[in-house]
Legacy VTK file of the C-alpha trace (Angstrom):
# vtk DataFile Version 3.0
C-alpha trace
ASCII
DATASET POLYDATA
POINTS 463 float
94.968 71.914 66.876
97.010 73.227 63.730
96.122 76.236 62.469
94.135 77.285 65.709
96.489 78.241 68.658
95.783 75.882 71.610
95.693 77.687 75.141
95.680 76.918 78.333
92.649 79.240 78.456
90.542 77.539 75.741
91.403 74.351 77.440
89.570 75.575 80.746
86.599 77.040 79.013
86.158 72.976 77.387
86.871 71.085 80.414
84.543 73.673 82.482
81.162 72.192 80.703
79.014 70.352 82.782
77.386 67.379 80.708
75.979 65.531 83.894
77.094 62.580 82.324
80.550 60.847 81.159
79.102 59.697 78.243
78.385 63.116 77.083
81.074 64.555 77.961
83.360 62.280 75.865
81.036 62.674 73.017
81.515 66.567 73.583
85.646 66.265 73.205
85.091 63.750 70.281
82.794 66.611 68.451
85.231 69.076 69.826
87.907 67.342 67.781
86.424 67.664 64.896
84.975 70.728 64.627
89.103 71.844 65.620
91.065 70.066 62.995
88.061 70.547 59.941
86.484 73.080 57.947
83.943 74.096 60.672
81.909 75.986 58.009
81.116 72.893 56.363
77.606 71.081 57.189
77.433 68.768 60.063
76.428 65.664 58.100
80.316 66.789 55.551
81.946 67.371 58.599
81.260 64.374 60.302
81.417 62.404 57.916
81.284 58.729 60.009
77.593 58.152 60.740
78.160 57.191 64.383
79.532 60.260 65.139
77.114 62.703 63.122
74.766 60.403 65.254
76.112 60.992 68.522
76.266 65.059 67.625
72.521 64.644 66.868
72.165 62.833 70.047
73.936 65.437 72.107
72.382 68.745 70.583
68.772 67.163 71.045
69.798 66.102 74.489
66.960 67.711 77.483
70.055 67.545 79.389
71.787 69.756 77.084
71.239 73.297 75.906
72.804 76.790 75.063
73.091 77.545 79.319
75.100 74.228 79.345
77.899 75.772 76.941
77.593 79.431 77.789
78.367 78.665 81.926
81.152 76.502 81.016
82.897 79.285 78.961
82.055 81.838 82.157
83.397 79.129 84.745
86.595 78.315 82.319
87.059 82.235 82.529
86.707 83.095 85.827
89.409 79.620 86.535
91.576 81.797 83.843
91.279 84.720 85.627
92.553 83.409 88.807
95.518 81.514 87.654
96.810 84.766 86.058
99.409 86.710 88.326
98.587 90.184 86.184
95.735 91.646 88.084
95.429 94.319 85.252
91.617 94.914 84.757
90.280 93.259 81.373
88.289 94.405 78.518
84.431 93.160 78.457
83.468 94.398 74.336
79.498 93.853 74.408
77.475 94.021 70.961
74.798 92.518 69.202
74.797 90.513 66.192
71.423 89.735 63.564
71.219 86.141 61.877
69.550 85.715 58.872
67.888 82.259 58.572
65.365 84.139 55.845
65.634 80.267 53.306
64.624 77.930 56.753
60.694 77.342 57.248
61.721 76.810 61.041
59.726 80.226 62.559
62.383 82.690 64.724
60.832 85.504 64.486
61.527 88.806 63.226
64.993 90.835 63.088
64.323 94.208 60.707
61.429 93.665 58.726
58.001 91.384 59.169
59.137 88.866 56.718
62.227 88.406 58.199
63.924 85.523 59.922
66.149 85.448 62.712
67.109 86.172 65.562
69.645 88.265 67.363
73.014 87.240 69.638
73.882 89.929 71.799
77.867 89.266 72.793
80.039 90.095 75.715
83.455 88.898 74.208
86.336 89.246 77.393
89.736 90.940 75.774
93.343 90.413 78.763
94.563 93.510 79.342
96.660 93.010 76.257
93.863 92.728 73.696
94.039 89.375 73.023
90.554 87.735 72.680
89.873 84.762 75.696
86.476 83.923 75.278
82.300 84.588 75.091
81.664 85.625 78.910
78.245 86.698 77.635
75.856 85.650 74.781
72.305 85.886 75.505
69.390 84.885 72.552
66.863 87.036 72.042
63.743 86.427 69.945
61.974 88.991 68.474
58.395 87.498 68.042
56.575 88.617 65.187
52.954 89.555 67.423
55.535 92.375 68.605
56.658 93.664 65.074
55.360 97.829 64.853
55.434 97.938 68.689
58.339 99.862 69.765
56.318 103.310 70.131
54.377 101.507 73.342
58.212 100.621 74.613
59.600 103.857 74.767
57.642 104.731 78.137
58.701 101.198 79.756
61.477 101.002 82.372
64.901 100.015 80.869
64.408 96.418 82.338
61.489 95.814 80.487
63.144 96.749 76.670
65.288 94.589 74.599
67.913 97.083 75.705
68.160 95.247 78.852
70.258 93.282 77.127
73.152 96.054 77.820
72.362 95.953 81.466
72.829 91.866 81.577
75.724 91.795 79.927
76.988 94.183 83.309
75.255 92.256 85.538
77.416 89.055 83.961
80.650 91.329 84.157
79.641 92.123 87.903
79.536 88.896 88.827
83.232 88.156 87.011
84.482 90.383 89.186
82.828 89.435 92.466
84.026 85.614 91.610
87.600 87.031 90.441
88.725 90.027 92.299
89.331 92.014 88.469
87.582 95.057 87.450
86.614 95.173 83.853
86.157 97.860 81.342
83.015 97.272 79.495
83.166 98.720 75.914
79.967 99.409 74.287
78.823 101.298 70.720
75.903 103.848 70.399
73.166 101.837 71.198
74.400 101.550 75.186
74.718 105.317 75.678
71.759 104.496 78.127
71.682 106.417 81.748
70.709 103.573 83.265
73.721 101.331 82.160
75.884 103.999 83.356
74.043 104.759 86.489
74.957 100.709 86.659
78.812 100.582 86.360
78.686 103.097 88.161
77.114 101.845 91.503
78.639 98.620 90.956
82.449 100.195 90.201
82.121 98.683 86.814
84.381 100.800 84.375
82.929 101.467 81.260
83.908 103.105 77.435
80.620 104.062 75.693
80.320 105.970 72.099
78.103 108.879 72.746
74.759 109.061 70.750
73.144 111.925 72.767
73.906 115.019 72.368
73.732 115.490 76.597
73.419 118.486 78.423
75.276 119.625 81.618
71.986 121.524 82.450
69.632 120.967 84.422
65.837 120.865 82.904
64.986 124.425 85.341
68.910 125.873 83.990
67.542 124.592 80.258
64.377 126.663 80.640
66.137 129.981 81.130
69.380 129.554 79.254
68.894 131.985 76.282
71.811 129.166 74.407
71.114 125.915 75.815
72.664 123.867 72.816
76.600 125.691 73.931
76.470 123.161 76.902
75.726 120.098 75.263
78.550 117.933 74.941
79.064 117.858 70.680
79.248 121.390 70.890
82.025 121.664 74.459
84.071 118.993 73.676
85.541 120.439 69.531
85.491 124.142 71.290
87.360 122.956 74.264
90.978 124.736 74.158
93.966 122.227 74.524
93.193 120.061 71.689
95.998 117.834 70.900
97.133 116.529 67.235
97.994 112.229 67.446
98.019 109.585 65.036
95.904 107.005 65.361
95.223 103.299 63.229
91.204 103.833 62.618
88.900 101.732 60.371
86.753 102.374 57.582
83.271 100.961 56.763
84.377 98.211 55.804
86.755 97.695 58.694
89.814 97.811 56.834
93.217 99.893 59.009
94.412 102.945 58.141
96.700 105.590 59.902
95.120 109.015 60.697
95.938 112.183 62.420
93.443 113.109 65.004
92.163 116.235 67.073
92.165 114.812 70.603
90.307 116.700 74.013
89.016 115.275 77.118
86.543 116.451 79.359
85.232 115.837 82.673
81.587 117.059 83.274
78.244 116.620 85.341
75.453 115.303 83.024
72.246 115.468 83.722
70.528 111.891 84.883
74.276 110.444 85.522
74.705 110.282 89.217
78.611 110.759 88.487
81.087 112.820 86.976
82.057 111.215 83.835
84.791 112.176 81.536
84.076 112.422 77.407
86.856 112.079 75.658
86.179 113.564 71.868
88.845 112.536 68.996
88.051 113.418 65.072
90.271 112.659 62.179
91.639 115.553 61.010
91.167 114.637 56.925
89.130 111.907 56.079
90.102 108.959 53.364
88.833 108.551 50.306
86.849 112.028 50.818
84.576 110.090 53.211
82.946 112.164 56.352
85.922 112.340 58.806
85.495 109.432 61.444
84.552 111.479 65.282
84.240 109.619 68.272
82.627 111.700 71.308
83.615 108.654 74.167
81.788 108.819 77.527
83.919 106.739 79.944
83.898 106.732 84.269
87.811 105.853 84.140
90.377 107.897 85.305
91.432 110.668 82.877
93.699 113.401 84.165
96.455 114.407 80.702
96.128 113.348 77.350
98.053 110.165 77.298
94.835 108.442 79.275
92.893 110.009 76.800
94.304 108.480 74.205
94.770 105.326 76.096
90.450 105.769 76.681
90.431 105.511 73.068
92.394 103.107 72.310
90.611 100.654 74.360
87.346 101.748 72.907
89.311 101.026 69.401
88.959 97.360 70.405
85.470 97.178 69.876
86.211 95.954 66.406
87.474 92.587 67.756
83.447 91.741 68.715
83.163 92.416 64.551
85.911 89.967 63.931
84.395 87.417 66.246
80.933 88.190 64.482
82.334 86.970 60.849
84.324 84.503 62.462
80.606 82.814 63.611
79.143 83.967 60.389
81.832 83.006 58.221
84.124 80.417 59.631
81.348 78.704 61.462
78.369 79.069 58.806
76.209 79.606 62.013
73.089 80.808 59.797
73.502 77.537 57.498
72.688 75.770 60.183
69.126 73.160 59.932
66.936 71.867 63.072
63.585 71.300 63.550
63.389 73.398 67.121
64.791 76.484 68.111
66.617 74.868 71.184
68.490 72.418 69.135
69.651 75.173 67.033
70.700 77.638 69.811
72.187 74.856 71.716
74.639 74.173 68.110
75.283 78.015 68.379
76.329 77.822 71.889
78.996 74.768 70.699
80.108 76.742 68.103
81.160 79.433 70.209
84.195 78.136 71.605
85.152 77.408 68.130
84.828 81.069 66.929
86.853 82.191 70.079
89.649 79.551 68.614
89.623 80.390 65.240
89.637 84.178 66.662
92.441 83.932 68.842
94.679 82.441 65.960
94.005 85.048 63.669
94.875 87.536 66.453
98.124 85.677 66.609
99.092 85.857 63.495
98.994 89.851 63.319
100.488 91.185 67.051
102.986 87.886 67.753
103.464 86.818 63.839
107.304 85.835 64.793
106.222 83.153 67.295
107.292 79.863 65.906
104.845 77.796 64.349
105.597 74.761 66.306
103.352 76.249 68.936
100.692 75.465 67.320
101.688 72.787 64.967
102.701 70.435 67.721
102.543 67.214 65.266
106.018 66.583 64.269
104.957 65.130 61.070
102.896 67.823 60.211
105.936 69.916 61.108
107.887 68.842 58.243
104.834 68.255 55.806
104.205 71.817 56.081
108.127 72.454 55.499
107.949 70.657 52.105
104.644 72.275 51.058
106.158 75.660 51.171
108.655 75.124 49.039
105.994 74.906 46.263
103.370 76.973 47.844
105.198 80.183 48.847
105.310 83.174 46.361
108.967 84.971 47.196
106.956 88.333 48.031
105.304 85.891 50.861
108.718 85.109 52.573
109.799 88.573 52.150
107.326 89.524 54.079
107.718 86.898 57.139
110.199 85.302 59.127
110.442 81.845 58.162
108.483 78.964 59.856
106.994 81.735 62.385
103.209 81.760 63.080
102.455 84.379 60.563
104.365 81.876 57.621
101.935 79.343 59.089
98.984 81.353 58.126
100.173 82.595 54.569
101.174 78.875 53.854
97.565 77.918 55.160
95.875 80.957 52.983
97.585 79.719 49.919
96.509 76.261 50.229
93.076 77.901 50.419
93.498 79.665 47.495
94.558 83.506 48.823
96.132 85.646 46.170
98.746 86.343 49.235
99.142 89.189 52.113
100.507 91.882 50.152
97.353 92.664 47.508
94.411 90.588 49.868
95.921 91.484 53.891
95.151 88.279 55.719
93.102 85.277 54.658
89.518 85.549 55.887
88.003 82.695 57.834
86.734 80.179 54.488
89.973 80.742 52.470
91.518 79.965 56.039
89.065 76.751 57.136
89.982 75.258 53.472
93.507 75.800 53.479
93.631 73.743 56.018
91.462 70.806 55.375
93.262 70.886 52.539
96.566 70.388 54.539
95.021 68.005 56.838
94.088 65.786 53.593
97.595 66.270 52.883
99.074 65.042 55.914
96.907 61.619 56.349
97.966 60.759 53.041
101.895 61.726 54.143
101.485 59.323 57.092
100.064 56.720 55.106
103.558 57.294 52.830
106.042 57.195 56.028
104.277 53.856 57.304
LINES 1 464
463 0 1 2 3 4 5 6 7 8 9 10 11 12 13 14 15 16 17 18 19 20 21 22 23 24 25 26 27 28 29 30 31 32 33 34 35 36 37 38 39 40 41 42 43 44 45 46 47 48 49 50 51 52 53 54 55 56 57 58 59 60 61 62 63 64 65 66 67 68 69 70 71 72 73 74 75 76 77 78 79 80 81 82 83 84 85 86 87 88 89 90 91 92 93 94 95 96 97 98 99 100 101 102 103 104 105 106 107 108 109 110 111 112 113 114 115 116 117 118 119 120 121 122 123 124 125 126 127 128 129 130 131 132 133 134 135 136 137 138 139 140 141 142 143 144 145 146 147 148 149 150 151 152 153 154 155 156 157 158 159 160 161 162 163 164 165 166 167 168 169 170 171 172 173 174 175 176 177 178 179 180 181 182 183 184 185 186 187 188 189 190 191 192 193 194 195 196 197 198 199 200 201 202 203 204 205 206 207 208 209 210 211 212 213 214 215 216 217 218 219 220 221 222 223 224 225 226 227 228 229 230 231 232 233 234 235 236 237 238 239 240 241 242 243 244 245 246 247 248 249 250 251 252 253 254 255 256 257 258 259 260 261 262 263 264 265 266 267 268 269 270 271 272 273 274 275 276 277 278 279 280 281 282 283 284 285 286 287 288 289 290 291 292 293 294 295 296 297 298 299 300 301 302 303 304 305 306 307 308 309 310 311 312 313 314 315 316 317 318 319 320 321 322 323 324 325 326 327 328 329 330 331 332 333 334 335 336 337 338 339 340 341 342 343 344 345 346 347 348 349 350 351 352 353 354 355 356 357 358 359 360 361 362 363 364 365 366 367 368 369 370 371 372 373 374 375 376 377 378 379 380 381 382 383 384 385 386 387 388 389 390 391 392 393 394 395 396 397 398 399 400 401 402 403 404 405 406 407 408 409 410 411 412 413 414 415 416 417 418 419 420 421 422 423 424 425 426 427 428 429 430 431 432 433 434 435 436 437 438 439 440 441 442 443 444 445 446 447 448 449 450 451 452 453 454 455 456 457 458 459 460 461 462
């Protein structure tokens, strides 16, 4: 699959789709192909660019047979089939968040997303992490439409029961990771942002012994409403005021990210805490960490962390935030849809066809995710593992002796997965590693169609 690392568990995600049909399933592995060794941001009739198969795709988006449930339970059942061949019984990481499309140029009505003239839709994302990070797969993507009869309405929804708001959609995406673990026998970690610091999604993982890392937004009480009533300084027990005056604070150094999500290295103030807040039927533990001097005279970064696992000393403390730290992989995957697979570019004539195309494209994001991922914690795996063609081997052998700037193979072990990816990011056009950090998904997806161009032309010369 060049560029994009192959896996056994990608492979079981695929083969996990139930089509109903042989015929569509080979159609499936032929668009599958394609959509693998191309620029998958390109437009369906450029990237298939033989009419019998951009007919066939056609034929299997518009499919009754076929739809976004078709994709989505394949990736779950190719998952759970992962999860059981694995000896490591290590619980994983389930990162849930929610992403807005903007299809604001298509005259195909999706409703709302921010404003009343908008158009869109929103993706809300439970991307499964092993216990080493690495990114496996969408275990959860659910659709939801915001219709535009509802726009100025979310007054009347503050007095409805959590099952009845769109933030249900925090509460599915536990249900889904419940059911992982009844068909699996692992325990997940569910890491969510702001928007899920929701009692009854705790109340939830808890009942269900779902673990969960959750960025406070409320400033919660240990009080009771009565204790509230006559405390003479009820905001000293809420938990933005205990947690910085908490003795024992410890002094680590952390990688954080800015607002643009770009890495730096910080020192932090780090406490933990464990308390009894009021409407969560357990002790939880909040874990607070702030950096201690902020970059680029930006507010320092503070994360108050409310989390059910077990944290007795400071090294699971940091360990609690270092797992919540993660959450920036769901970003990634986000521009990885956005970007690499030009989701929002995207033209039908019916919102299934076009959420069934978003569900394909998943697996693809995951792919292109997965490589990337690659490339920065194993960059000194050899290349061949993912350039299995011989040919191609060798082609890209030649092509970096012109391509390669010395600063890029000072800063790589040669013909190594991370060489692989600056090769591919100057064929693309990246100004290299060093000024730029890694290629982003485009520079990536036309580096190597350029390469692929390269290489039929290089078997055409060897014949």
């Amino acid at each position: 699959m060049g560029v994009f690392a192959s896996s056994r568990c990608i492979s079981l995600q695929m083969e996990s789709i139930q089509f109903g049909h042989l015929d569509r399933q080979s159609r499936y592995k032929k668009i599958v192909s394609v959509l693998h060794g191309s620029n998958a941001s390109l437009s369906f009739p450029d990237l298939f660019k033989d009419q019998h198969q951009l007919k066939g795709f056609y034929r299997l988006i518009n499919n009754k047979a076929v739809d976004h449930a078709t994709f989505l339970s394949g990736y779950q059942s190719g998952l759970i089939a992962y999860s059981k061949e694995c000896k490591d019984s290590s619980p994983w990481i389930l990162v849930q968040d929610t992403m807005l499309t903007d299809f604001n140029t298509r005259s195909l009505d999706l409703g709302y997303t921010q404003t009343v003239k908008s158009n869109g839709f929103l993706l809300h994302h439970g991307l499964l992490l092993n216990q080493n990070f690495v990114p496996l797969g969408l275990l959860h993507q659910q659709v939801i439409f915001r219709e535009r009869d509802e726009f100025g309405k979310g007054v009347q929804c503050r007095s409805k029961a959590t099952e009845n708001k769109e933030s249900n959609k925090w509460m599915e995406g536990v249900e889904t990771g419940i059911r992982f673990t009844e068909a699996t026998g692992r325990q997940l970690i569910h890491v969510m942002d702001r928007e899920a610091d929701i009692v009854d999604v705790m109340n939830k993982c808890n009942k269900a012994q779902q673990l969960f890392v959750i960025r406070a937004r409320h400033d919660r009480s240990t009080l009771t409403k009565a204790e509230m009533d006559k405390s003479a300084s009820p905001e000293l027990f809420r938990i933005f005021h205990l947690l910085p005056s908490q003795p024992g604070s410890h002094t680590i150094t952390r990688v954080l990210h800015n607002e643009k999500g770009k890495e730096y290295q910080a020192d932090c103030l780090l406490n933990y805490c464990s308390l009894k807040l009021r409407g969560i039927n357990e002790n939880i533990t909040c874990v607070w960490i702030k950096e201690q001097q902020a970059e680029d005279a930006q507010s320092p970064a503070e994360w108050f962390l409310l989390t059910n696992r077990k944290v007795e000393n400071i090294d699971d403390a940091a360990e609690t935030a270092e797992i919540y730290s993660k959450r920036w992989t769901v970003e990634d995957f986000h521009k990885c849809y956005k970007t690499g697979c030009s989701i929002e570019k995207r033209q039908f004539d019916s919102r299934k066809a076009l959420t069934t195309s978003i569900g394909l494209l998943a697996i693809t994001a995951v792919v292109l995710l997965q490589s990337r991922y690659l490339a920065k914690s194993d960059h000194d795996r050899p290349f061949e593992t993912i350039v299995s063609n011989p040919a191609e081997q060798e082609l890209a052998k030649k092509l970096a002796e012109k391509y390669l700037k010395p600063v890029d193979k000072q800063l790589c072990q040669p013909f190594t997965v991370l060489w692989w990816l600056i090769l591919i990011g100057r064929l693309g056009g990246h100004q290299g590693i060093k000024q730029k950090g890694l290629p982003g998904w485009q520079t990536l997806w036309k580096g190597y169609s350029y390469f692929q161009s390269l290489a039929i032309g290089y078997g055409y010369a060897k014949i």
